[in-house]
Structures are given as C-alpha cells and as structure tokens.
C-alpha positions in Angstrom: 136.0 84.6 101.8 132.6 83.6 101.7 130.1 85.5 100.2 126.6 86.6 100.6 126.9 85.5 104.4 125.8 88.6 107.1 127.5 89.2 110.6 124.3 90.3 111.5 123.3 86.4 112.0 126.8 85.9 112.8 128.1 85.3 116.8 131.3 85.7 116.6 132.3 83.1 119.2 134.7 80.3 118.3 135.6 77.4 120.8 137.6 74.3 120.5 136.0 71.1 121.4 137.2 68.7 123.7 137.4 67.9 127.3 139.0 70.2 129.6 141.7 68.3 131.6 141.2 67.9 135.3 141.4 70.8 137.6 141.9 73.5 134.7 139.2 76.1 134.3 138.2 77.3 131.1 140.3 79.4 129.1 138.4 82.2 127.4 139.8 85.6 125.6 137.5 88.3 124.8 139.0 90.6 122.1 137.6 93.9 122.6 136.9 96.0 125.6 133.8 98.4 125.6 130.4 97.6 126.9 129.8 94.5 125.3 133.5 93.1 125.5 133.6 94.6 129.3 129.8 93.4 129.6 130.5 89.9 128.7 134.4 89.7 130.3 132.5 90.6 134.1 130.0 87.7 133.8 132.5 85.1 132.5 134.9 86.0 135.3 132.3 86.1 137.8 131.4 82.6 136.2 134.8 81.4 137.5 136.5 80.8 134.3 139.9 82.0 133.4 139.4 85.3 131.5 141.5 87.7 129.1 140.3 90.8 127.8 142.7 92.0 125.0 141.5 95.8 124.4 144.2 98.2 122.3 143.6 101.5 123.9 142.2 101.9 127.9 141.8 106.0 127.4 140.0 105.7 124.2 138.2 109.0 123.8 135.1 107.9 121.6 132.4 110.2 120.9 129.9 107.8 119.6 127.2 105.8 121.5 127.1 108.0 124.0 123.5 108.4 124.6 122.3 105.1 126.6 118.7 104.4 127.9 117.5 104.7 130.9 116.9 101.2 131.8 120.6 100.5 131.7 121.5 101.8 134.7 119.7 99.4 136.7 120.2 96.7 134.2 124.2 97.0 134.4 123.8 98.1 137.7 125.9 101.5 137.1 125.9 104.5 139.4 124.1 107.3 138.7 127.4 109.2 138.5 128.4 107.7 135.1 125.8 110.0 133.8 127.8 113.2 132.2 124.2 115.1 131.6 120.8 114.5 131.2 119.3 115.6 128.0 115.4 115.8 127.7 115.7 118.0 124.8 117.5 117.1 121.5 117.4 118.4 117.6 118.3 116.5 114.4 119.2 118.3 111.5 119.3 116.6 108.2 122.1 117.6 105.1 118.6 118.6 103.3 117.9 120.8 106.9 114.9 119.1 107.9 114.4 119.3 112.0 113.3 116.5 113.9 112.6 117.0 117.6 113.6 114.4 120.3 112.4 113.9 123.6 108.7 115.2 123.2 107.4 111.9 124.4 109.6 111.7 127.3 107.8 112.3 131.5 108.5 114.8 133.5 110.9 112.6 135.5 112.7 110.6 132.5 115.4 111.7 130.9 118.6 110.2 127.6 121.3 109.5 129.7 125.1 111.0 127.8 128.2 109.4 128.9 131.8 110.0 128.1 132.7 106.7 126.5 136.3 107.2 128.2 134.5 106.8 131.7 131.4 104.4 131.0 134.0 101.9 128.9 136.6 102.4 131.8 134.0 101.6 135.1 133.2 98.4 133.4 136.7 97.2 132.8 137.8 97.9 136.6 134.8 95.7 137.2 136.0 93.1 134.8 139.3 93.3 136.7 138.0 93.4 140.1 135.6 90.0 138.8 139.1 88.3 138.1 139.1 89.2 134.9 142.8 90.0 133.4 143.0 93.2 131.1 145.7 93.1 128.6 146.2 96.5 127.1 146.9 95.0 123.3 146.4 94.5 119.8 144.9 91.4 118.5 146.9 90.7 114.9 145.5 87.0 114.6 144.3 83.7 115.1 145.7 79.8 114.6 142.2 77.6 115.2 143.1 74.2 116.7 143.2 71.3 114.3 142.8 68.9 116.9 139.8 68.8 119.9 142.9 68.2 122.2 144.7 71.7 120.9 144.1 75.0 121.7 143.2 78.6 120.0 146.3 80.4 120.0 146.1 84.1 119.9 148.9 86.7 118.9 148.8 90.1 119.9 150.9 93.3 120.8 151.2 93.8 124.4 151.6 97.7 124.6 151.9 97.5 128.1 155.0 95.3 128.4 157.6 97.4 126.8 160.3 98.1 128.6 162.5 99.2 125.8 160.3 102.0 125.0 158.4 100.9 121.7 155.2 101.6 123.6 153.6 101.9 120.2 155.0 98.5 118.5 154.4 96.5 121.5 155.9 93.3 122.4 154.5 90.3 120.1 153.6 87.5 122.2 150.8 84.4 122.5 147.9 83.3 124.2 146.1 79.7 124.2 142.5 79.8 124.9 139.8 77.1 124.7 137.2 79.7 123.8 137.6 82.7 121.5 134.7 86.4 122.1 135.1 89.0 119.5 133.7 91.8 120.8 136.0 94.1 119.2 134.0 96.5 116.3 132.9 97.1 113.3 136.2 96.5 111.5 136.4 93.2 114.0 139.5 91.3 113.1 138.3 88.2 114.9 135.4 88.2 112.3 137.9 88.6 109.6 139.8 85.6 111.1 136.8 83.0 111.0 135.8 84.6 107.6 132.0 85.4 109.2 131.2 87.6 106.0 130.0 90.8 104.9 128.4 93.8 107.2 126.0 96.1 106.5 127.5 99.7 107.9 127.2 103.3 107.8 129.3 106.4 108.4 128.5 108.5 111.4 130.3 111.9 112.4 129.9 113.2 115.6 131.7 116.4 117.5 131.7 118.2 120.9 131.0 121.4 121.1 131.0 123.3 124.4 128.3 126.5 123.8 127.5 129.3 126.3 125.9 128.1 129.8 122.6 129.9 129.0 122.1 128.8 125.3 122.9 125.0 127.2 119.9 126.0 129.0 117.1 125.4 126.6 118.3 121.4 126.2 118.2 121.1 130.2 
C-alpha cells in the first residue's frame, strides 16, 4: 500500500489503453449505485457507450445524506415529488448541548429539501436503465488490471440476482471485461482498495428517524 497518498486528490477511475476494435463501443462498469454512481452511469449511457452499474443492494434504506439543496432539483432535473418534506427549520445539538439554529438565513419561499435515500437512489437508477444503462444487483469482490493495452479489466462479482438455487445471499460468482473501470461505490470503496489509491480522511456519523406528534412537527414546517 502506499502511504501518505489521499483519495481526496484521488479519481478513482481506471482505464486500459488501447484502441477499441471496430464497431465495439466502449465498455465501462460503474461500481456503485447512488447519486454519484447513478449520476454518472445516466450520462455515460446517454453517451452511447456500453454501461454496467454493479450496486449490492437496490432497497437500500440509508438514512444519511438525506438533506440535498435546492438547486439540485433543476440541476438533476428531479421532480418535485422526490422531495419527502420541506424543512425551513432545523436544530443541532452538540454532545457538550450547545444549540445551533439552521435555516435563519433561508427566504420566505426557499426551503432544505429531505429525501428517503431508498426513493432518490432508486429514481436515478430507473433513469440509468431507461438511458441503456444495465443494473446488475451485485457485489464487487475484485479487480485483474490488463497487462497488455490490447487486454481488458476483468471484474468479479456476486450476481444476487441470478440465483436460481436459492443462495440469494451468496450470489453467483461470475465476470465482467470492461475497458473502463468508475468507483463510485463509498467510503469503504473496494475499487479504491484495488488500485491502492491510499488513505481517507473520515468520520462517524449517526443518524435516526423519529416519527413525533403532528403538532410538535409543526414548529419545523
């Protein structure tokens, strides 16, 4: 492993190097699919390049980065609808109990956008699929880089979705060559690991759902 080196200069985007032969299109997998996976998955396909998106769970329930701005919507062009509530009010309480208020600054008409990660994450797939991308519900285990410009990157990963003798969980080991190689999948991102990008800078965040009484909801509408 190489030391010292941060992913935060990192982009973790690995591509063999020679000529594609006549009349193929470009073989990309993106390894990951939430926003930025999704995000990047819809462009390429729309691109007209041959696109995988290997993502391990398609109901993931994730609480965190649920609050998106504004300027998203039309950005990534998302309906209104993905929206679970609008919050203009918000409190953050530190372990030593200090209060900070959010929202003060925001106009009459402006709002912090909350989506369910299930739903945002899950709009943006179908639109990867209806771009022509193909959605492999997977798990990425590793990565064989091309030794030659004329090979190819070839990818193994548990296909949950192709088990017909019932080890949904296992999956079915199988391989994928690609000329170009997206890790978009995390934090823990094994496609990092695999081109030994480096260290990360992180923290640990806990987040929880509470439902509370209509009226006390009242003071954050």
């Amino acid at each position: 492993p190489r030391h010292g080196k941060s992913l935060r200069a990192a982009q973790i985007v690995v591509c063999a190097g020679a000529p594609l032969p006549e009349g193929r299109k470009l073989r990309v997998a993106v390894i990951g699919g939430g926003p930025a996976g999704a995000s990047c998955a819809i462009e390429l396909a729309k691109a007209g390049i041959e696109t995988y998106m290997i993502e391990r769970k398609l109901d993931n329930c994730k609480p965190c980065g649920g609050a998106i701005p504004l300027c998203m919507i039309e950005e990534f062009d998302l309906p209104m609808s993905i929206i679970d509530r609008k919050v203009r009010k918000m409190t953050m309480i530190s372990p030593t109990n200090k209060e900070v208020q959010i929202g003060e600054t925001l106009k009459e008409d402006e709002f912090i956008g909350m989506v369910r990660r299930e739903v945002m994450d899950g709009f943006l797939r179908d639109r990867a699929m209806e771009s022509g991308c193909k959605v492999i519900n997977g798990l990425f285990m590793t990565m064989i880089a091309p030794k030659t410009k004329d090979e190819a990157y070839v990818l193994t990963y548990n296909d949950f979705g192709d088990s017909a003798d019932g080890s949904a969980r296992q999956g079915v080991k199988k391989t994928l060559e690609v000329d170009v190689v997206i890790g978009a999948d995390g934090a823990n991102s094994r496609v990092a690991k695999e081109i030994e990008a480096g260290d990360y800078e992180y923290a640990i965040a806990f987040q929880e759902r509470m439902r509370i009484p209509e009226d006390k909801m009242e003071y954050y509408k």
